[in-house]
N, C-alpha and C positions, 0 to 999 in steps of 0.2 A: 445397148442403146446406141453408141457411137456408130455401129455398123450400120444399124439401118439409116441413121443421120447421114453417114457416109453415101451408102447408096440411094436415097431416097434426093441428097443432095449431088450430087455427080461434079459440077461444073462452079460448086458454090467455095470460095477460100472458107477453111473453117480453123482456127487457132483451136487446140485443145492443149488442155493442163498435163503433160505428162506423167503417170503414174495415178490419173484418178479418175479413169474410163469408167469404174464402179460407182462413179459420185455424180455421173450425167443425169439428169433428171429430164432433158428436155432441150431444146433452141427455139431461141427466139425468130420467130417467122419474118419480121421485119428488117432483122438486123445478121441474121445470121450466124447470132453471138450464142455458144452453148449454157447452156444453164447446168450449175452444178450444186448441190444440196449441200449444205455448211456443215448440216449434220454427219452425212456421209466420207466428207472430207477427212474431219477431225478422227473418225473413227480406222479410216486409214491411215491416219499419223500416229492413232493411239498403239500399232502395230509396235512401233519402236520406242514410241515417247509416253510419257504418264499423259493425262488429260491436260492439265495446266499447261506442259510443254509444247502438246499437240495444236491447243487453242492462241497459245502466245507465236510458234511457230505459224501457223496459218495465217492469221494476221497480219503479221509484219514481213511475212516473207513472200504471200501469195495473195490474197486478198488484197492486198492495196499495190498491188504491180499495175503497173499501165503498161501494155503491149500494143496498143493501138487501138485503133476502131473495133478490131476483131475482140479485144479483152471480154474474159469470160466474167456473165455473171452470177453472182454468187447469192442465190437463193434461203433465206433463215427458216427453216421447217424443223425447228425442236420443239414446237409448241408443244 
């Protein structure tokens, strides 16, 4: 997904999460800000961490970062 984000966007700043190119679900057309799946996220954390780790790690470590204008957002699709 990032690729074509990449290409489809050429000339646009785009901040991305490093290590969770698998978790892009999509960008925000107005803002230019990448949208990432929570669900997705957690399950590439779940790589090295239990769930609870993966979930307490995300939160506090990723999820509530503010990197600027570009800060990615973080989409809830565990329904």
């Amino acid at each position: 997904m990032i690729d074509k984000i990449l290409e489809w966007y050429p000339h646009e700043e785009i901040l991305k999460c490093e290590g969770f190119d698998e978790a892009i679900i999509g960008v925000a057309d107005d803002s230019m800000r990448l949208i990432y799946s929570i669900k997705k996220c957690i399950e590439i954390l779940m790589v090295d961490m239990n769930e609870e780790e993966a979930m307490e790690f995300f939160n506090f470590n990723i999820r509530c970062a503010y990197v600027g204008e570009k800060t990615p957002i973080w989409c809830i699709d565990d329904f």
